[in-house]
LUMTIPA-342596 format. One record per atom (N, C-alpha, C, CB): residue number from 1; residue in three letters; atom name; z, y, x. Coordinates in steps of 0.05 Angstrom, whole numbers. Each point is the difference from the previous one (the first is absolute). Glycine has a CB too. Layout:
% residues N
(NUM,ALA,CA,(Z,Y,X))
...
% end
This chain:
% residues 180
(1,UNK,N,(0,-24,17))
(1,UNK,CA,(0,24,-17))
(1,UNK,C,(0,25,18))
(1,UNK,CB,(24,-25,-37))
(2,UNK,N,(-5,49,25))
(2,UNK,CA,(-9,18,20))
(2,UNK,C,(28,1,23))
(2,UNK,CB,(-38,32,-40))
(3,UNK,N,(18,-16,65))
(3,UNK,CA,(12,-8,24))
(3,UNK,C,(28,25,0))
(3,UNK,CB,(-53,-24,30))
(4,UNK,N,(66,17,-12))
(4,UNK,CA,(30,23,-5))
(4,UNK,C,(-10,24,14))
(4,UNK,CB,(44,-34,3))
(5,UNK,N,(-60,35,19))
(5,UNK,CA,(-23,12,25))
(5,UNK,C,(-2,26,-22))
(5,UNK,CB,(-36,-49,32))
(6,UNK,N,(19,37,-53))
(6,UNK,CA,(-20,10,-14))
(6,UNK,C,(19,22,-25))
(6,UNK,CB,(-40,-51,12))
(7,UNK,N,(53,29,-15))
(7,UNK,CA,(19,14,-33))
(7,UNK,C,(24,28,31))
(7,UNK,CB,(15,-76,-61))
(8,UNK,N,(-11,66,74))
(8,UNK,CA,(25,24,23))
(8,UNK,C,(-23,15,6))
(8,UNK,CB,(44,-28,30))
(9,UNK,N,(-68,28,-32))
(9,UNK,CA,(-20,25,12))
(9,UNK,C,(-4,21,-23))
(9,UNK,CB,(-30,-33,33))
(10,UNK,N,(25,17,-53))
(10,UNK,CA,(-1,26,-25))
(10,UNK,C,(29,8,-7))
(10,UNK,CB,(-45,-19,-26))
(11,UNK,N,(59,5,22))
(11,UNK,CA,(33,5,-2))
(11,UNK,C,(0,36,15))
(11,UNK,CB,(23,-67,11))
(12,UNK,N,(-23,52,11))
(12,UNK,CA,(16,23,14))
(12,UNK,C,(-30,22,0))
(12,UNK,CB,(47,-33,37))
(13,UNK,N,(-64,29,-45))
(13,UNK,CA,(-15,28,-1))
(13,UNK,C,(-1,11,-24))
(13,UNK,CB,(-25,-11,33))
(14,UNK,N,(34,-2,-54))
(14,UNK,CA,(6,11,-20))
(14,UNK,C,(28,7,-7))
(14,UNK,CB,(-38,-20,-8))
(15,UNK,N,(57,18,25))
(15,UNK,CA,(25,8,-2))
(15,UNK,C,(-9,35,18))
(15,UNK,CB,(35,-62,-1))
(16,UNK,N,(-32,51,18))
(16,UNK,CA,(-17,36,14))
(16,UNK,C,(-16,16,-6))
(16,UNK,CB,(3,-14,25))
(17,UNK,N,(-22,-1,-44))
(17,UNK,CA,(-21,24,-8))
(17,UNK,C,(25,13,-29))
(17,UNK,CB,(-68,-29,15))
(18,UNK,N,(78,8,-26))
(18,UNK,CA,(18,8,-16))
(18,UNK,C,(22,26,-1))
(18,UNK,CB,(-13,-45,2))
(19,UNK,N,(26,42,14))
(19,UNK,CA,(25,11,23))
(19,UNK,C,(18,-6,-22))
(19,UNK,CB,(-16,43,36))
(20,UNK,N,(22,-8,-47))
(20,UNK,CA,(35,-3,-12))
(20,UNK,C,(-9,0,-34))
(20,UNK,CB,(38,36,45))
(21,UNK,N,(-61,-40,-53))
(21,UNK,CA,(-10,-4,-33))
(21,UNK,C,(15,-19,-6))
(21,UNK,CB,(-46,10,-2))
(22,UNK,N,(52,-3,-27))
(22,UNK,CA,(18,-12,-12))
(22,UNK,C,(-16,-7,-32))
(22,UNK,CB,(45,26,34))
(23,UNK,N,(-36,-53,-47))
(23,UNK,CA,(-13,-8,-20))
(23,UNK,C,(21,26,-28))
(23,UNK,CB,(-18,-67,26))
(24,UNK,N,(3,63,-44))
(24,UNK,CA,(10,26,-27))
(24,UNK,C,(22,-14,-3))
(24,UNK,CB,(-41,20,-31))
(25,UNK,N,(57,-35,37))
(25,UNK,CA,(32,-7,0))
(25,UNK,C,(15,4,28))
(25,UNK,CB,(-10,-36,-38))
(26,UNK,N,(-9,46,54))
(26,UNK,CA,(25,13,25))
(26,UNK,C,(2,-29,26))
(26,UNK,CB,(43,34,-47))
(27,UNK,N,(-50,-53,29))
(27,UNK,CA,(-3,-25,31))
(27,UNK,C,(-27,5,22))
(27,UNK,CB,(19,-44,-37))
(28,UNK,N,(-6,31,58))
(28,UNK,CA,(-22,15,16))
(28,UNK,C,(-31,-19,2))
(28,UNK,CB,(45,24,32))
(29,UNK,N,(-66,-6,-28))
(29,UNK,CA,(-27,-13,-14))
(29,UNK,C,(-12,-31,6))
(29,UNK,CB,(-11,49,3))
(30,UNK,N,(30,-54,26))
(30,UNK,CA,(-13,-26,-4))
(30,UNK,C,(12,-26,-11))
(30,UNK,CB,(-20,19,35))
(31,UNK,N,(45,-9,-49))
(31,UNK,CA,(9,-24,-20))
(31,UNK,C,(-29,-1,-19))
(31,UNK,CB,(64,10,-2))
(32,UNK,N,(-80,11,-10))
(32,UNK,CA,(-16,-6,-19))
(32,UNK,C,(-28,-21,12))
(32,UNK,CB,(20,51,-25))
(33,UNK,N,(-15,-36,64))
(33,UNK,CA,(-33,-17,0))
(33,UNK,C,(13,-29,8))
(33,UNK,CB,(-43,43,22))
(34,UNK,N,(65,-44,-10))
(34,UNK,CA,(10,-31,-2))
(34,UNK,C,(2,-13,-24))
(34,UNK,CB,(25,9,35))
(35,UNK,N,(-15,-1,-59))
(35,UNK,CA,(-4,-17,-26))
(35,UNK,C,(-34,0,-10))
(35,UNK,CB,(55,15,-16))
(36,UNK,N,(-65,3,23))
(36,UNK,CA,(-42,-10,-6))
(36,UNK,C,(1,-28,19))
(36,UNK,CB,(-36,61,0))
(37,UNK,N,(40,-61,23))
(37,UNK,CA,(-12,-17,21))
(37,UNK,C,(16,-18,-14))
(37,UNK,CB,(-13,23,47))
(38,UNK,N,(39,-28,-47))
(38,UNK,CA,(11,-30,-13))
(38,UNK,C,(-7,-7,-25))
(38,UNK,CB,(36,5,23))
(39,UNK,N,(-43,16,-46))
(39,UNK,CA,(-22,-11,-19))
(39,UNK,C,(-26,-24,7))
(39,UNK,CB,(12,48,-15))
(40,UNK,N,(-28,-29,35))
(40,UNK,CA,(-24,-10,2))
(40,UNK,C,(6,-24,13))
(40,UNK,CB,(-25,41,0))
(41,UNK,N,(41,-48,28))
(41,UNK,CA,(0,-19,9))
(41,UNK,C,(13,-18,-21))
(41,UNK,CB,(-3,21,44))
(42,UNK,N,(14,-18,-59))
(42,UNK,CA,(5,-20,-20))
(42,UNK,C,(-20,-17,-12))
(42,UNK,CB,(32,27,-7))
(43,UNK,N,(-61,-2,-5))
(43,UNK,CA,(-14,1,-16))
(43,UNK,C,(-13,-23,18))
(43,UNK,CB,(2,49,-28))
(44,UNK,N,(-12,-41,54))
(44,UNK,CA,(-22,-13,14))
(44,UNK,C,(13,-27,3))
(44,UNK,CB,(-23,42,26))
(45,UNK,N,(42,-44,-18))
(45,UNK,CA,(22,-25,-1))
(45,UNK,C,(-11,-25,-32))
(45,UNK,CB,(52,44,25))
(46,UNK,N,(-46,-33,-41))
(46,UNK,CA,(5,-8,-22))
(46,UNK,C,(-30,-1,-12))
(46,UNK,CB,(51,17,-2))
(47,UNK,N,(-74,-7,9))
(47,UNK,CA,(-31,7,-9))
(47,UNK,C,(-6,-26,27))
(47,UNK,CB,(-10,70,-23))
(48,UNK,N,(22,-72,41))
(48,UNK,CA,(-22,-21,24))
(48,UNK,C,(-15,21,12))
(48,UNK,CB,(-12,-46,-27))
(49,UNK,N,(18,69,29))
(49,UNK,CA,(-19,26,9))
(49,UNK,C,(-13,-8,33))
(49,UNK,CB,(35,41,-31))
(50,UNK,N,(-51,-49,35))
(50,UNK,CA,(-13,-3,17))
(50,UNK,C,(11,21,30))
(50,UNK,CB,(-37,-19,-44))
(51,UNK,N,(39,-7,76))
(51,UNK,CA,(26,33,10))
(51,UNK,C,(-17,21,13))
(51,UNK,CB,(48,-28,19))
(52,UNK,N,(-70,33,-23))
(52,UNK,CA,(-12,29,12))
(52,UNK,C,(-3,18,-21))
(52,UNK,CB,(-25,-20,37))
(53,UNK,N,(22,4,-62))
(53,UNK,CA,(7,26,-31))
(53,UNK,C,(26,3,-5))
(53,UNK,CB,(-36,-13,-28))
(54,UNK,N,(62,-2,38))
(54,UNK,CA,(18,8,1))
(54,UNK,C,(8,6,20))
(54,UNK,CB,(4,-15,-30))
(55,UNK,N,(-16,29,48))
(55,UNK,CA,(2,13,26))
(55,UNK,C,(-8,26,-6))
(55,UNK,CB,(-8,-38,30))
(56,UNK,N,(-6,42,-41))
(56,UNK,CA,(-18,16,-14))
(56,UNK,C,(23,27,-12))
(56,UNK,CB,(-39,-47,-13))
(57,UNK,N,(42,26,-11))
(57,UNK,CA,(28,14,-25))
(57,UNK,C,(14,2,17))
(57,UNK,CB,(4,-19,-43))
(58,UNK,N,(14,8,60))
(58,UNK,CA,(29,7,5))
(58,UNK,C,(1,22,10))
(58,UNK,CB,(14,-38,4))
(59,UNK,N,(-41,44,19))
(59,UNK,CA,(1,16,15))
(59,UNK,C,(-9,28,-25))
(59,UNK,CB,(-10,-38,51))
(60,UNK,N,(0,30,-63))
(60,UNK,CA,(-5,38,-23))
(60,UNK,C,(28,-2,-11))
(60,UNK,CB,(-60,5,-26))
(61,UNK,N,(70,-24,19))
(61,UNK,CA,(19,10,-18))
(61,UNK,C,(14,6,15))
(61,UNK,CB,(-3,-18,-34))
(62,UNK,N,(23,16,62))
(62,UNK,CA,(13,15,16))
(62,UNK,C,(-18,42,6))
(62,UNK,CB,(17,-67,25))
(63,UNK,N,(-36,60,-32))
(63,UNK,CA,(-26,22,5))
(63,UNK,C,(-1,23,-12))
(63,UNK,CB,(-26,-32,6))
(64,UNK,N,(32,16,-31))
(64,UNK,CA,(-15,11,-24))
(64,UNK,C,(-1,22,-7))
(64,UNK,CB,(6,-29,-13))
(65,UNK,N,(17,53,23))
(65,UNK,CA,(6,21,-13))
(65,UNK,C,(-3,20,26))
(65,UNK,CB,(33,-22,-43))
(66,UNK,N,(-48,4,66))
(66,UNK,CA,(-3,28,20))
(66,UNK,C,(-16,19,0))
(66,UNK,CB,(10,-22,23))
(67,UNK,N,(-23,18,-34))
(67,UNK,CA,(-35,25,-4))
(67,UNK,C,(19,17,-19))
(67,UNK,CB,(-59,-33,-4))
(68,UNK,N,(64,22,-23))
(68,UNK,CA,(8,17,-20))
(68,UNK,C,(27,18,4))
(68,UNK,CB,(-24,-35,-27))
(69,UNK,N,(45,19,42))
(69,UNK,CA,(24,13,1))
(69,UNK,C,(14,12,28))
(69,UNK,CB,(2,-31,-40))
(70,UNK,N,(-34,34,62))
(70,UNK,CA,(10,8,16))
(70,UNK,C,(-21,18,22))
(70,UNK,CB,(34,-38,-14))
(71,UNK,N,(-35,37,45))
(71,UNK,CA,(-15,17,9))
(71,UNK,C,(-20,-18,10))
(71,UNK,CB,(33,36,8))
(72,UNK,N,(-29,-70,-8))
(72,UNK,CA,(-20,-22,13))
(72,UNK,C,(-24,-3,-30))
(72,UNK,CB,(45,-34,41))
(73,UNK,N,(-71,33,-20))
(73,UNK,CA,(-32,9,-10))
(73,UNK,C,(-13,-26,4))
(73,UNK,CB,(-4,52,15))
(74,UNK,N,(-10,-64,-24))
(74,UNK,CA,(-16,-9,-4))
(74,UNK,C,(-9,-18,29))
(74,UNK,CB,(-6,38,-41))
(75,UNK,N,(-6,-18,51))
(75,UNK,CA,(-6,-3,31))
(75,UNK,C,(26,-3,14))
(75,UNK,CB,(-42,30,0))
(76,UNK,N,(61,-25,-1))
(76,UNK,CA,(29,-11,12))
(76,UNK,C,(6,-34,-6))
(76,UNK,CB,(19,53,-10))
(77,UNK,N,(-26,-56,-19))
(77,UNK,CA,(4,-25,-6))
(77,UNK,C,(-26,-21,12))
(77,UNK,CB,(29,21,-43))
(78,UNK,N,(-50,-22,41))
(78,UNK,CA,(-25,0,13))
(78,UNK,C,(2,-6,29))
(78,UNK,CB,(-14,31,-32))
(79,UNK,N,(24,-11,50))
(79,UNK,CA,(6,-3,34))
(79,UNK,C,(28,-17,-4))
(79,UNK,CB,(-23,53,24))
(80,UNK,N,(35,-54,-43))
(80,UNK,CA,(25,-24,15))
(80,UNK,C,(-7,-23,-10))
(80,UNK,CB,(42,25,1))
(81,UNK,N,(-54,-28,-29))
(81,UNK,CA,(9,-30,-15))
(81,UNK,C,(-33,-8,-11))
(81,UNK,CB,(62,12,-24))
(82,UNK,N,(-78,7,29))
(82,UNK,CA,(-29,-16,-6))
(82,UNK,C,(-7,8,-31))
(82,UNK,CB,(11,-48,35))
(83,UNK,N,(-35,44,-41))
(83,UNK,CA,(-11,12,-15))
(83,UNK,C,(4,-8,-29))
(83,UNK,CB,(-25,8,37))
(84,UNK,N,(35,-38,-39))
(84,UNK,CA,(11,-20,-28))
(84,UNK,C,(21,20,-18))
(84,UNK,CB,(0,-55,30))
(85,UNK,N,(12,57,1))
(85,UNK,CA,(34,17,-3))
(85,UNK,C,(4,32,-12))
(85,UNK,CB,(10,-28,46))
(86,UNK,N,(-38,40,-38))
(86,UNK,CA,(-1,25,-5))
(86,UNK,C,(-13,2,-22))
(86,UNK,CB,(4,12,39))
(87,UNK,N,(-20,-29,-44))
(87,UNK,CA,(-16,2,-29))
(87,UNK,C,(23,-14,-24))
(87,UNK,CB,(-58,-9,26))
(88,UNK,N,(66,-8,-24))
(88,UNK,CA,(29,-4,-19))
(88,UNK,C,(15,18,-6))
(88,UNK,CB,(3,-33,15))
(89,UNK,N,(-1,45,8))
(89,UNK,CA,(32,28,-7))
(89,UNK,C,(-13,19,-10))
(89,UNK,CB,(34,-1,41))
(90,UNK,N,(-73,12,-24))
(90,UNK,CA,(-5,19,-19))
(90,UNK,C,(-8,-3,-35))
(90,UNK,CB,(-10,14,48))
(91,UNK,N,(7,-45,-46))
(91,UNK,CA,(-4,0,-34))
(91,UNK,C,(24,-8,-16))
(91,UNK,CB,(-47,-14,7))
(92,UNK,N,(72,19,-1))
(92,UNK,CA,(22,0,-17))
(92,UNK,C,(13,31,7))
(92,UNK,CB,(7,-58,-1))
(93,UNK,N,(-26,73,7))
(93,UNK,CA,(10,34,14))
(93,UNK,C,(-5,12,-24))
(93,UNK,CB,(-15,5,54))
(94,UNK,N,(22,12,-67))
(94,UNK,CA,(-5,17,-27))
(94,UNK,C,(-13,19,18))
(94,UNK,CB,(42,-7,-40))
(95,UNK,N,(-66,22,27))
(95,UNK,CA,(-22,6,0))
(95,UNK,C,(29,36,-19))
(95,UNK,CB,(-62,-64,1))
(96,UNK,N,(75,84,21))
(96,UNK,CA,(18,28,-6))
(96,UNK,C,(-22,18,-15))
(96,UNK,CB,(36,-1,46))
(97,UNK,N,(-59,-9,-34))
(97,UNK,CA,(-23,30,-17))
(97,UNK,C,(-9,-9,-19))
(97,UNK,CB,(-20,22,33))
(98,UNK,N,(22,-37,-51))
(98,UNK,CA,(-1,-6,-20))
(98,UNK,C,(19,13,-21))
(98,UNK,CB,(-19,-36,25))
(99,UNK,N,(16,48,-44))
(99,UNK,CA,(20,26,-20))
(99,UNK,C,(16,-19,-15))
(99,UNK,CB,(-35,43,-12))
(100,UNK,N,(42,-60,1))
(100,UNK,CA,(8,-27,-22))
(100,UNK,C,(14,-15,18))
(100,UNK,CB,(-41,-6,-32))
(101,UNK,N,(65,-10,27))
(101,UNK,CA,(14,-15,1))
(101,UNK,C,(-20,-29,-4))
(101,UNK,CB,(40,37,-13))
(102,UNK,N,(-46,-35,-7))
(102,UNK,CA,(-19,-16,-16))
(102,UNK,C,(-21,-13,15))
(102,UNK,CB,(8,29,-34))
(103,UNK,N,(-24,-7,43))
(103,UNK,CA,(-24,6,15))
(103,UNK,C,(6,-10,27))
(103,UNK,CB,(-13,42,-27))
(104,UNK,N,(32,-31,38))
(104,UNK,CA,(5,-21,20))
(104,UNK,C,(18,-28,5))
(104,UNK,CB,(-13,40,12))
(105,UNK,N,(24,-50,-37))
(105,UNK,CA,(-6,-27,-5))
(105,UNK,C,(-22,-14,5))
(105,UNK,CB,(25,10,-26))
(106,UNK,N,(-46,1,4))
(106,UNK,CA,(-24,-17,-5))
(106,UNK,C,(-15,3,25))
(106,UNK,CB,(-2,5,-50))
(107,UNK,N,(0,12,66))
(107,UNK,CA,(-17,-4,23))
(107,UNK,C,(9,-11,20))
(107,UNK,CB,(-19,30,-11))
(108,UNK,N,(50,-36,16))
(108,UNK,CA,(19,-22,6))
(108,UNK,C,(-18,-27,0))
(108,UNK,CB,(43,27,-24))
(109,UNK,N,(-41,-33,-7))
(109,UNK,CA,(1,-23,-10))
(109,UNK,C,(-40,-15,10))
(109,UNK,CB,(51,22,-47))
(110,UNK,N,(-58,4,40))
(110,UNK,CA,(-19,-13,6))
(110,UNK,C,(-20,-5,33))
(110,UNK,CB,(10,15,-51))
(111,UNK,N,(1,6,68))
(111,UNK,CA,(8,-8,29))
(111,UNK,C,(3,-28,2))
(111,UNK,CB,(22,41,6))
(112,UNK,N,(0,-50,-13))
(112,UNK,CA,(9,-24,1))
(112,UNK,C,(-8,-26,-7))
(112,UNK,CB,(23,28,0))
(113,UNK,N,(-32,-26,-23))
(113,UNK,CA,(-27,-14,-20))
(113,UNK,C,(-20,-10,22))
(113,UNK,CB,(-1,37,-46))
(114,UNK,N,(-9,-16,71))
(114,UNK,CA,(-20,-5,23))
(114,UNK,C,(21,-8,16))
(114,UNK,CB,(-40,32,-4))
(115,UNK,N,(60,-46,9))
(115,UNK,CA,(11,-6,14))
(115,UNK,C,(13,-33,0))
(115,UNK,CB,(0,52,-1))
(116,UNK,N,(1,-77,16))
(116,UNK,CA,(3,-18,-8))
(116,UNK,C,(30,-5,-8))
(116,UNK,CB,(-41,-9,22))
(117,UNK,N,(47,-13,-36))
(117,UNK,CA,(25,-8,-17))
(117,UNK,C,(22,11,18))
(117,UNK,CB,(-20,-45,-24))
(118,UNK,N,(21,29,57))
(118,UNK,CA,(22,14,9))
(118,UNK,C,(6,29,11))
(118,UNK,CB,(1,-43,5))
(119,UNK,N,(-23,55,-13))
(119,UNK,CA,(7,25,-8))
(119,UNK,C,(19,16,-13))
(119,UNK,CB,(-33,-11,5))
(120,UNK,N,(21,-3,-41))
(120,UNK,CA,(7,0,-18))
(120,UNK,C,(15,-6,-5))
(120,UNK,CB,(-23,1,-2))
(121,UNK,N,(37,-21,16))
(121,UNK,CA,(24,-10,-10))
(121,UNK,C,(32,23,18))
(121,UNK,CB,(-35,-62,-7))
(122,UNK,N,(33,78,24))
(122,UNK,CA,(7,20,8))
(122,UNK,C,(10,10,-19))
(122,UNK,CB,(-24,2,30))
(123,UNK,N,(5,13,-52))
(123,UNK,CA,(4,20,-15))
(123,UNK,C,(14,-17,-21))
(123,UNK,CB,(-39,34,14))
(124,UNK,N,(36,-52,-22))
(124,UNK,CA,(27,-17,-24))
(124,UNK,C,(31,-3,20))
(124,UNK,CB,(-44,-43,-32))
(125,UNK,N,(42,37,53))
(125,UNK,CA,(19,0,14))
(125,UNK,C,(18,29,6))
(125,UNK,CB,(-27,-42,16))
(126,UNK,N,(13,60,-15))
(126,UNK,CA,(11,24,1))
(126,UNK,C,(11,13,-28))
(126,UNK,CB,(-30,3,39))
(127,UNK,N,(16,-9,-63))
(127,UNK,CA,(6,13,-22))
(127,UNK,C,(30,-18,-7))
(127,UNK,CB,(-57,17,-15))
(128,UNK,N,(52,-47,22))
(128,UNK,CA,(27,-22,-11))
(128,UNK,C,(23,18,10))
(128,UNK,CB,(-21,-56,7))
(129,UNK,N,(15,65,29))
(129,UNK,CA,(25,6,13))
(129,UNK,C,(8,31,-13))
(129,UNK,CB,(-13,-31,49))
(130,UNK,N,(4,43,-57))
(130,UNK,CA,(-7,25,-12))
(130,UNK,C,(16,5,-35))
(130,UNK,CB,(-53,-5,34))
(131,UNK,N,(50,-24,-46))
(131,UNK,CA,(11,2,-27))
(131,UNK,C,(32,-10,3))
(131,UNK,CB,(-51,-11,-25))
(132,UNK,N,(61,26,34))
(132,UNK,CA,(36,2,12))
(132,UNK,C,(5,25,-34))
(132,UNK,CB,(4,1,84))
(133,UNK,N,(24,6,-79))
(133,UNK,CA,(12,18,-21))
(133,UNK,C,(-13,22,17))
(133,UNK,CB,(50,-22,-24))
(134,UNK,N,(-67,32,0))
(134,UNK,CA,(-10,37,9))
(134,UNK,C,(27,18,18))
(134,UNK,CB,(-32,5,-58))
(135,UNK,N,(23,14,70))
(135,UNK,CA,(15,14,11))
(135,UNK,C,(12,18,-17))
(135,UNK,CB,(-24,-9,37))
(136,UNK,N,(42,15,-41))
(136,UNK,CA,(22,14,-20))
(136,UNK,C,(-18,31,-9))
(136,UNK,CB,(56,-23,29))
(137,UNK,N,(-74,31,-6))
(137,UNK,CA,(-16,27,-10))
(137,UNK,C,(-21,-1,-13))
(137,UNK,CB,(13,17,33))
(138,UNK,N,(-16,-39,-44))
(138,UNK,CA,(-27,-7,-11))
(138,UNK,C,(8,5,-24))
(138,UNK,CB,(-20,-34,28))
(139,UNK,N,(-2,46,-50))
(139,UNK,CA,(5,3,-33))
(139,UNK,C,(-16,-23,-9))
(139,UNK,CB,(6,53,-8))
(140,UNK,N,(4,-53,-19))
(140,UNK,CA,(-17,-25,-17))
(140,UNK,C,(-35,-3,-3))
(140,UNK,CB,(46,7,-29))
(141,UNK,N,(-57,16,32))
(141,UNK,CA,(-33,3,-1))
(141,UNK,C,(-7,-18,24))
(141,UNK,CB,(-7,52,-19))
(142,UNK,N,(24,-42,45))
(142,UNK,CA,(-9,-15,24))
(142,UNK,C,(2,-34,10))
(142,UNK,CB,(11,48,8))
(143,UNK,N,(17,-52,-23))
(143,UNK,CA,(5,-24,-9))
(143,UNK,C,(-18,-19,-8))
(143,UNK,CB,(31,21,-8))
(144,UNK,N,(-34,-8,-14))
(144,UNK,CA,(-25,-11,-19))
(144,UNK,C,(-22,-7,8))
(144,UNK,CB,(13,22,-24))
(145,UNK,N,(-30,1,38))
(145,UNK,CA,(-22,3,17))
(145,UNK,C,(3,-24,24))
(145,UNK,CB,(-2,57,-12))
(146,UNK,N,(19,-61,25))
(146,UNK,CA,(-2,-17,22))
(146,UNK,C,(8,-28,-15))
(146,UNK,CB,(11,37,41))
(147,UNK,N,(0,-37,-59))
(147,UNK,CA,(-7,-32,-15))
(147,UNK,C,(-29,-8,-14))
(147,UNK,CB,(51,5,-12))
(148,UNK,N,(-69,20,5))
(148,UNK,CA,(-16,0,-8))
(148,UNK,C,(-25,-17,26))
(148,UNK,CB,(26,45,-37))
(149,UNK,N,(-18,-20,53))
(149,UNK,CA,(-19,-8,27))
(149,UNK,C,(0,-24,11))
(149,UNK,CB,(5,38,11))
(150,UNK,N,(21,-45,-14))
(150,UNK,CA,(4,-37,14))
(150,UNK,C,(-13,-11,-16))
(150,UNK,CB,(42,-7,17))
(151,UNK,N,(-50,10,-44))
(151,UNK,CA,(-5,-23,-17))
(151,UNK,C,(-40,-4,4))
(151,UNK,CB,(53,15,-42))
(152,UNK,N,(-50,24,49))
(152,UNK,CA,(-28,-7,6))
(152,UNK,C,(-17,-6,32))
(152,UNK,CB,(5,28,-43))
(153,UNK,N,(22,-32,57))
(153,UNK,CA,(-20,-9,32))
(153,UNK,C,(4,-29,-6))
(153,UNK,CB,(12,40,45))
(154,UNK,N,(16,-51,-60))
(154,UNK,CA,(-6,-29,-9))
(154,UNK,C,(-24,-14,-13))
(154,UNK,CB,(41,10,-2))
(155,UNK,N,(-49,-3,-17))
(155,UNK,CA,(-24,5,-11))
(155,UNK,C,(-26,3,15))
(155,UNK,CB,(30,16,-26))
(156,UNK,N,(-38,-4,49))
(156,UNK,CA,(-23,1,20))
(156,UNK,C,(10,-18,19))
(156,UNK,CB,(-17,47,-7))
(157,UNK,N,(40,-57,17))
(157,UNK,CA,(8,-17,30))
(157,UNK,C,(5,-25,-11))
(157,UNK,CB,(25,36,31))
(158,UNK,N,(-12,-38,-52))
(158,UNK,CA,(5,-32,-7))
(158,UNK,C,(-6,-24,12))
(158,UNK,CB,(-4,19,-30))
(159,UNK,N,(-17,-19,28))
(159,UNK,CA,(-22,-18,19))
(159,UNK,C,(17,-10,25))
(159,UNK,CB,(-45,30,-12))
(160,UNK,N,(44,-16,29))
(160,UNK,CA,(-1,11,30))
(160,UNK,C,(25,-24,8))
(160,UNK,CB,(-15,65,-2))
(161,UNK,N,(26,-75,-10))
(161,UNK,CA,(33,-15,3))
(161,UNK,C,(15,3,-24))
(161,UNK,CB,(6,11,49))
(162,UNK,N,(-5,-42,-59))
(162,UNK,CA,(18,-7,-28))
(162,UNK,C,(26,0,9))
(162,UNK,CB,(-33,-31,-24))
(163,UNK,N,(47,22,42))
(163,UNK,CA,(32,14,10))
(163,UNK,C,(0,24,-6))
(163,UNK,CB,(9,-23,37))
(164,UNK,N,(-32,34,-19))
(164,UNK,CA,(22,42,-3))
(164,UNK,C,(-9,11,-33))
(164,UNK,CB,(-13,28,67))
(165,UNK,N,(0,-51,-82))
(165,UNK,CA,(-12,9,-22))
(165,UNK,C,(26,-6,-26))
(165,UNK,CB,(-56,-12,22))
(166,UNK,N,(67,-6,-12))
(166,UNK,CA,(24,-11,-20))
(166,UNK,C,(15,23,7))
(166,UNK,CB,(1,-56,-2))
(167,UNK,N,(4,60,33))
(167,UNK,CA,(24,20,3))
(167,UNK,C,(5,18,-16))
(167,UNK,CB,(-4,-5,36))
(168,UNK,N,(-28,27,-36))
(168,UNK,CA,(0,23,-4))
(168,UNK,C,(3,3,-28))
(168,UNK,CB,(-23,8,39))
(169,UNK,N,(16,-34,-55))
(169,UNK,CA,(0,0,-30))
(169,UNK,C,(32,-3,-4))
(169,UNK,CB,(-51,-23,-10))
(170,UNK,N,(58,13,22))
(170,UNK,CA,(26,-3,-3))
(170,UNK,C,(18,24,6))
(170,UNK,CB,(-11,-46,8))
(171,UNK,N,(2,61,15))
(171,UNK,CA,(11,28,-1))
(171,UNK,C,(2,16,-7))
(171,UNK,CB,(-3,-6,14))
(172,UNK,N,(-35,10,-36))
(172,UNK,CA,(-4,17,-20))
(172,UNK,C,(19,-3,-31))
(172,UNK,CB,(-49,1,27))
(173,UNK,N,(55,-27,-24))
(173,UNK,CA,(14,-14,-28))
(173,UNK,C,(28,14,-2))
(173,UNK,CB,(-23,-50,3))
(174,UNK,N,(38,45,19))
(174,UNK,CA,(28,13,13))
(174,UNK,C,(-4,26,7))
(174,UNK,CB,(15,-40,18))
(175,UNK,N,(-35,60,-16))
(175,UNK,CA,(5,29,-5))
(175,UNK,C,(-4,6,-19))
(175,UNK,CB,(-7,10,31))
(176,UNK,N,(12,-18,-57))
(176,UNK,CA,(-8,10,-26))
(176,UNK,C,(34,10,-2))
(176,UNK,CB,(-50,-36,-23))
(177,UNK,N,(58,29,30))
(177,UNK,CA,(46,7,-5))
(177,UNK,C,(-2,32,13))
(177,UNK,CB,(36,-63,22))
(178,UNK,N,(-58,71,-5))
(178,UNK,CA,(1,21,13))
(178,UNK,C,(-15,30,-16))
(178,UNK,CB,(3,-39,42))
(179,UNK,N,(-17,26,-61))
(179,UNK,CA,(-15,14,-12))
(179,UNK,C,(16,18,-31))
(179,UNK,CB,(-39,-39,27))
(180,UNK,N,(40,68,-21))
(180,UNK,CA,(17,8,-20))
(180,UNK,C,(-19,9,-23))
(180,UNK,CB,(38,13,33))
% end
C-alpha cells in the first residue's frame, strides 16, 4: 500500500505550507488533513484500491487544501510531487473568482468529474471529515446550505468509492440534529 517515505513527505509539507491555520473549531489544520488521509486510506483499504491509486489519494488528501488555503501553486506542487499530484489538488481547489458559493461548487464538482475515482474519492473524504457539529458562529441558512451541498457532491462522487459513500450518507443523515 502506500509507503511511510511517501505519506512523511506530503505530511510534513503540508504541515508547513500550512503553519499556524487552524480548522473553524480552533484545532490545528492538520488534525483535518490527517482525518481525510485516514478516510481515504481506509476507503482504498476496504475498495482493494489498487497501491499507485492509493498512492495517488493519500498523497492529495494530505494535499488537498494547499493551492486553496495557502501560498503553495500549482507549479510548487508539480516540482515536488509530479504532475498526478498537482492535477488532483488543483481539481479539488475552488475556482475564488467565481461570484457564487454555488458556482464554485459546481465547477468543483465538475473538475473532478475529469478526474479519476481516487481523486474523487478525496472530495467524499473531506466533506465526511467536514460534517462534525458546525462551528458555534455559523447561523441556520449556512447550516442548511452545507447539508444541502454534501448531499449534492454525494450525488456527482458516489461512484468513486461505496465506503466513503455510506460514510457520507451517513453523515448527511446525522447532520440533520444540526439543522435549525
Amino acid at each position: 500500500m502506500f509507503s511511510q517515505e511517501k505519506y512523511l513527505k506530503a505530511l510534513k509539507y503540508a504541515v508547513k505550507a500550512h503553519g499556524e491555520q487552524k480548522t473553524p473549531n480552533g484545532e490545528p489544520y492538520i488534525t483535518h488533513l490527517s482525518s481525510v488521509a485516514m478516510e481515504v486510506i481506509h476507503a482504498c483499504q476496504e475498495g482493494k484500491v489498487e497501491d499507485k491509486k492509493a498512492d495517488l489519494a493519500i498523497t492529495v488528501a494530505l494535499l488537498h487544501d494547499t493551492i486553496e488555503d495557502t501560498d503553495v501553486t500549482y507549479d510548487d506542487l508539480y516540482s515536488n510531487f509530479g504532475a498526478e499530484v498537482a492535477e488532483g489538488v488543483d481539481a479539488l481547489t475552488k475556482d475564488k473568482t467565481l461570484p457564487t458559493k454555488k458556482e464554485q461548487m459546481e465547477d468543483s464538482i465538475n473538475k473532478l468529474l475529469t478526474q479519476g475515482y481516487e481523486i474523487q474519492m478525496v472530495k467524499l473524504a473531506d466533506r465526511i471529515t467536514n460534517m462534525q457539529k458546525p462551528p458555534e458562529h455559523w447561523d441556520g441558512e449556512k447550516i442548511f446550505n452545507y447539508h444541502k451541498e454534501a448531499k449534492f457532491i454525494l450525488s456527482c462522487l458516489k461512484n468513486s468509492n461505496l465506503h466513503l459513500s455510506k460514510r457520507l450518507e451517513e453523515k448527511i443523515n446525522n447532520y440533520i440534529v444540526y439543522i435549525k
